[in-house]
N, C-alpha and C positions, 0 to 999 in steps of 0.2 A: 292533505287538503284542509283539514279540521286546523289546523297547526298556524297556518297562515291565514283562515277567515276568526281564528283568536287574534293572532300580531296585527293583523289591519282593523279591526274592533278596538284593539285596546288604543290603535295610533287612530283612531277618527276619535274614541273616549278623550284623549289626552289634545289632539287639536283642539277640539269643539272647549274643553276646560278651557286650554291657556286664550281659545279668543274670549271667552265667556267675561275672564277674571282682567282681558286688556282692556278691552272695550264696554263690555256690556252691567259689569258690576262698577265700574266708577260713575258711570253715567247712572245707576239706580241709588249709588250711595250719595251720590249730591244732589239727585231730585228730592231723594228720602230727606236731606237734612236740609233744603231748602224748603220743604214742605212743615218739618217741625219746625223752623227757625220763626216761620208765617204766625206758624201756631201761637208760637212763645209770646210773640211782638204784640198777637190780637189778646192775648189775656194777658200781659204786664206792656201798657202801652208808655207808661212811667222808665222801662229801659231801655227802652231805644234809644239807640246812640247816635248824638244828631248830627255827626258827618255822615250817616246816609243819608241825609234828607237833603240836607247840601250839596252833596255830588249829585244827587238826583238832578237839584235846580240847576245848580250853575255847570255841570260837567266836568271837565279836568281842574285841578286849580295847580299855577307854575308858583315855584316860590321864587323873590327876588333875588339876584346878587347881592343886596344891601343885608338884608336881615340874615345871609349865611356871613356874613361879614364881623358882622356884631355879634357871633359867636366864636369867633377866633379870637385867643387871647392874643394881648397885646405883648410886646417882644421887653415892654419894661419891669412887667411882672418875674418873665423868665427866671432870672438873676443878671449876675454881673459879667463880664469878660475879664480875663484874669491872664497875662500875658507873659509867661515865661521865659527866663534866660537861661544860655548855655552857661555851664564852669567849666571853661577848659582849662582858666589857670589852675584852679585846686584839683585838677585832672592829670594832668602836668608836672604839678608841685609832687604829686602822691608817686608819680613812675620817677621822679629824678632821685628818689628816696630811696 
């Protein structure tokens, strides 16, 4: 009897862990680091980075088809095309040899 209220102690120990470490430690480690991030921002107001202020105002921002455009290089920079011939005569010439 002792044997089995040890095995069902250690398996509610080891549930209660792994929900603890799914659920309950990510949700305290990004309170915790949003709470220091608050911190940081109220005594170095000089670092804030100011696409959060922007996303704040304006909400999502799309970029255009235009401006991904003008970052694809142009096809004359690539180089050249260079257009190869077969030899079958001097292929020919070398087997009649």
């Amino acid at each position: 009897m002792t044997l089995i209220r040890i095995i069902a102690t250690f398996l509610l120990f080891y549930l209660a862990f792994r929900l603890f470490t799914m659920y309950i430690f990510p949700l305290l480690v990004r309170w915790f680091i949003n709470k220091q991030k608050k911190k940081f921002y109220q005594q170095n107001p000089h670092m804030r980075p100011p696409e959060t202020e922007e996303k704040k105002k304006r909400g999502v921002k799309f970029s255009s088809p235009e401006s991904s455009s003008k970052t694809k290089k142009s096809t004359d920079q690539i180089g050249e095309y260079v257009d190869f011939e077969e030899l079958k005569d001097e292929e020919q010439k070398k087997k009649k040899k």
